[in-house]
Backbone as CSV, one residue per row, in Angstrom:
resi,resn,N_x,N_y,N_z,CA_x,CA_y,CA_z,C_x,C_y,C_z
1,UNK,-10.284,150.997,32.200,-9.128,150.222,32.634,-9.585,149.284,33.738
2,UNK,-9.392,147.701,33.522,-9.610,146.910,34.777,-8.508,147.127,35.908
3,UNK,-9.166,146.879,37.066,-8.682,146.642,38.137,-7.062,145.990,38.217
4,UNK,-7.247,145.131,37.600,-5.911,144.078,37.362,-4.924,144.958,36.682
5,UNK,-5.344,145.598,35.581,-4.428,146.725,34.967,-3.739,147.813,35.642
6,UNK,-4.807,148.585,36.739,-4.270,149.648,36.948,-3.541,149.054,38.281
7,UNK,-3.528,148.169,38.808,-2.379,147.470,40.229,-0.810,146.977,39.512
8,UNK,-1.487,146.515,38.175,-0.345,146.304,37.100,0.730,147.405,36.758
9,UNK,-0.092,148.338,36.469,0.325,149.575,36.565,1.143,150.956,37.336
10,UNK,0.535,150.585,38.688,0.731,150.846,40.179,2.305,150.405,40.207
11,UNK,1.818,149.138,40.762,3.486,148.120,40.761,4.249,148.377,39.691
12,UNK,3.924,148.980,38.554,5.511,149.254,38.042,5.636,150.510,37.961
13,UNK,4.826,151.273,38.564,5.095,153.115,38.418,6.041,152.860,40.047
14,UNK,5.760,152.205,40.875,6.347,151.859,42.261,7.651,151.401,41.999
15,UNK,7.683,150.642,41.451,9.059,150.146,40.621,10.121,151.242,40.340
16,UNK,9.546,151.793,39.083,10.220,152.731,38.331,10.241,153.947,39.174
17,UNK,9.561,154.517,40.342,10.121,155.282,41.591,11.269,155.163,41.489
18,UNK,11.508,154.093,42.049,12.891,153.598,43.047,13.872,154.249,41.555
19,UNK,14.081,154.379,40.226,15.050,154.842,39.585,15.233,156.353,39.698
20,UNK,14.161,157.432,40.097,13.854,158.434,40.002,15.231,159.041,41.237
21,UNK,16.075,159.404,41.208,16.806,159.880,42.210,16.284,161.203,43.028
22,UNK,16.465,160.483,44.445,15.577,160.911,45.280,15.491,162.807,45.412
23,UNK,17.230,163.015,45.744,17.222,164.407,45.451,16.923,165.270,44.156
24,UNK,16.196,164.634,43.460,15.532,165.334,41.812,14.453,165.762,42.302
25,UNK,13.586,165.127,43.004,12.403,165.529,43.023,12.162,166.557,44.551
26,UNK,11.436,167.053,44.321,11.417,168.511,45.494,10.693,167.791,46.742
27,UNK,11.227,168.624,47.552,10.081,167.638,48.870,9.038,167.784,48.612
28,UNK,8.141,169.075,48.598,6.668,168.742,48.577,6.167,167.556,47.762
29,UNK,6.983,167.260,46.257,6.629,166.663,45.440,6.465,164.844,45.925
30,UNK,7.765,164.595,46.854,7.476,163.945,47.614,6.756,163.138,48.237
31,UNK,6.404,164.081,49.612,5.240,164.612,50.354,3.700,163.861,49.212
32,UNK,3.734,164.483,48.182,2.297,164.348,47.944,2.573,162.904,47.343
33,UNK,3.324,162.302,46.699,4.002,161.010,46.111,3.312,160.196,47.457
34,UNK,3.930,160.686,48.726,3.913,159.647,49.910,2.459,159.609,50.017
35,UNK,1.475,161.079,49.922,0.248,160.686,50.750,-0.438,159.901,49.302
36,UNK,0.156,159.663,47.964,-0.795,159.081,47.063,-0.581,157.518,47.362
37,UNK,0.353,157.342,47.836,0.657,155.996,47.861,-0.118,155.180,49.241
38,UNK,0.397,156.483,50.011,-0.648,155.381,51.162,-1.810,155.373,51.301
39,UNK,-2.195,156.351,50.470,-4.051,156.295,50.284,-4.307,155.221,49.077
40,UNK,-3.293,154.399,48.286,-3.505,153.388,47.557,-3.568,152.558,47.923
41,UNK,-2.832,152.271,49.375,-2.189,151.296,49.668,-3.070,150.778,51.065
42,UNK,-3.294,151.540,51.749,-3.642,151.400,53.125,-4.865,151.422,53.737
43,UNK,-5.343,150.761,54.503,-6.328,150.672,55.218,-6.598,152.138,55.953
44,UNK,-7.913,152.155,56.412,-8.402,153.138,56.535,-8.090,153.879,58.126
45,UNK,-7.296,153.368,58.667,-6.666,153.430,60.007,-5.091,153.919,59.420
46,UNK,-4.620,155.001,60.097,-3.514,155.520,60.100,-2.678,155.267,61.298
47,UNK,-1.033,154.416,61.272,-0.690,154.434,61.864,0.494,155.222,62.868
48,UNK,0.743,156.552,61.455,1.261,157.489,62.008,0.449,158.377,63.419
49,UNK,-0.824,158.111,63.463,-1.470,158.841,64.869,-0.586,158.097,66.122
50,UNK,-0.456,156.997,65.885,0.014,156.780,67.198,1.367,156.737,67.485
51,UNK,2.180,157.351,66.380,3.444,157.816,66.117,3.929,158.706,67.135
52,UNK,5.234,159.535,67.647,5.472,160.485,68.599,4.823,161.845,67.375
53,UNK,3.956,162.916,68.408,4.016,163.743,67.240,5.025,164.257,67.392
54,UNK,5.544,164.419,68.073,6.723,165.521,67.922,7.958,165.564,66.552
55,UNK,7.596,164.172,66.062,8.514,164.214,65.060,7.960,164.445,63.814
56,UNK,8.577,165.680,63.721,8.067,166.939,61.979,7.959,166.327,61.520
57,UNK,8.786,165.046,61.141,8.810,164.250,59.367,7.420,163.772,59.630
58,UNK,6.830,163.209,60.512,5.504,162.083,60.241,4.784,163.190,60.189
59,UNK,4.800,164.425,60.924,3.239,165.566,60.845,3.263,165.343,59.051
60,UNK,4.387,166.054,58.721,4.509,166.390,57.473,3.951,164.841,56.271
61,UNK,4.113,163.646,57.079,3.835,162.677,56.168,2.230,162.513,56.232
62,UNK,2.126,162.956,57.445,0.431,162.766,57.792,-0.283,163.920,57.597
63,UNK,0.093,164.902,57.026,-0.444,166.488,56.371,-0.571,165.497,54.714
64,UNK,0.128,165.283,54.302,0.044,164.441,53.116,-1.027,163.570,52.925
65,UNK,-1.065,162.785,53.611,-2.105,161.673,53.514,-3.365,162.582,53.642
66,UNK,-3.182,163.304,54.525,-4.792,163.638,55.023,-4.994,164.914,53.853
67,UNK,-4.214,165.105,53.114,-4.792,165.879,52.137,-5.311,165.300,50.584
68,UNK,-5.419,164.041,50.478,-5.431,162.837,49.677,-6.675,162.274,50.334
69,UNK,-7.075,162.007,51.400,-7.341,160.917,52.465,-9.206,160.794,51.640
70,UNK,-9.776,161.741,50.876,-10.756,161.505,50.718,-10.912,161.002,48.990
71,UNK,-9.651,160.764,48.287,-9.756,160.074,47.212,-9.627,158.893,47.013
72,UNK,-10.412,157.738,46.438,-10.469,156.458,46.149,-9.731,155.819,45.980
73,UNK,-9.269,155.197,47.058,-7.566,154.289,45.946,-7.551,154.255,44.886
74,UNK,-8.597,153.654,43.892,-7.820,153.838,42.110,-7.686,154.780,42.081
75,UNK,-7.800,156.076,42.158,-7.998,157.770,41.875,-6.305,157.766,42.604
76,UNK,-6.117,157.727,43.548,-4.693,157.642,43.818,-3.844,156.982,43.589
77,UNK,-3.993,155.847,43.022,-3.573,155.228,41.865,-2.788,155.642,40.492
78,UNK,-3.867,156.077,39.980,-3.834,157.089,39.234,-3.127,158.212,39.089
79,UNK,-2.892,158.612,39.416,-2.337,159.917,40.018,-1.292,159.514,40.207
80,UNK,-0.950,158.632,41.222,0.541,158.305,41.567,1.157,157.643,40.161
81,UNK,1.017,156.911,39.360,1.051,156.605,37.957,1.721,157.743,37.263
82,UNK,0.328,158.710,36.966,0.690,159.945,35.614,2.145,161.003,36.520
83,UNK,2.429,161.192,38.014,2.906,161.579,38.481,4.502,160.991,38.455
84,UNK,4.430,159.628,38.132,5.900,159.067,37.775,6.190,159.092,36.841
85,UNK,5.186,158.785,36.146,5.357,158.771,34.677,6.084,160.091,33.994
86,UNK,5.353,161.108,34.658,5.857,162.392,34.440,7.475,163.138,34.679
87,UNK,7.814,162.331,35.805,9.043,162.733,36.493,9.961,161.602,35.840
88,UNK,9.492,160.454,35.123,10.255,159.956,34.128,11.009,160.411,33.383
89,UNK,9.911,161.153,32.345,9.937,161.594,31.316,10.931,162.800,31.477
90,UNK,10.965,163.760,32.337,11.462,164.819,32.490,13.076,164.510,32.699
91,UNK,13.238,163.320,33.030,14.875,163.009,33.778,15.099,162.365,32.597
92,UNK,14.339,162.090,31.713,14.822,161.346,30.341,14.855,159.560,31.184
93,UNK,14.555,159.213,31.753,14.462,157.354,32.812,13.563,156.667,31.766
C-alpha cells in the first residue's frame, strides 16, 4: 500500500470515527483509539508533559500514547484503520 493510500485511508477511518457514537465504544477502547492517533499524527514531542498532571484524563491520555509511542506512524495507521473499520461493522455504520 502507498503512502498516499494509507493517509487516504487514515482520513476517512478519522472521518467515519466521528459516526461511531461515542458512548458505544468502551473507554479503554478509546484510550487506545487516542494513543493510535497521536502516534499517527504527531511529532515526536508530547505536549501533554507540560499539561497539569494532576488531571487523570491527560495521565490516562498519555498512558495511551506511551503505550503505542514505539510504533511507526503507518503501523498506527493501520491499526487505527482495521480498528474503525471494525467498530463499523459491529454497529452495522
Amino acid at each position: 500500500m502507498s503512502e498516499k493510500d494509507l493517509n487516504t485511508l487514515f482520513d476517512e477511518a478519522f472521518a467515519n470515527a466521528q459516526l461511531i457514537p461515542q458512548e458505544s465504544v468502551p473507554q479503554d477502547m478509546q484510550l487506545v483509539l487516542y494513543g493510535l492517533y497521536k502516534q499517527a499524527t504527531s511529532e515526536t514531542s508530547n505536549p501533554l508533559l507540560f499539561q497539569n498532571p494532576q488531571d487523570i484524563r491527560n495521565a490516562f491520555k498519555l498512558n495511551a500514547w506511551m503505550q503505542v509511542k514505539n510504533l511507526p506512524p503507518d503501523e498506527a495507521k493501520a491499526e487505527y484503520i482495521k480498528i474503525i473499520n471494525q467498530l463499523l461493522k459491529e454497529r452495522n455504520l
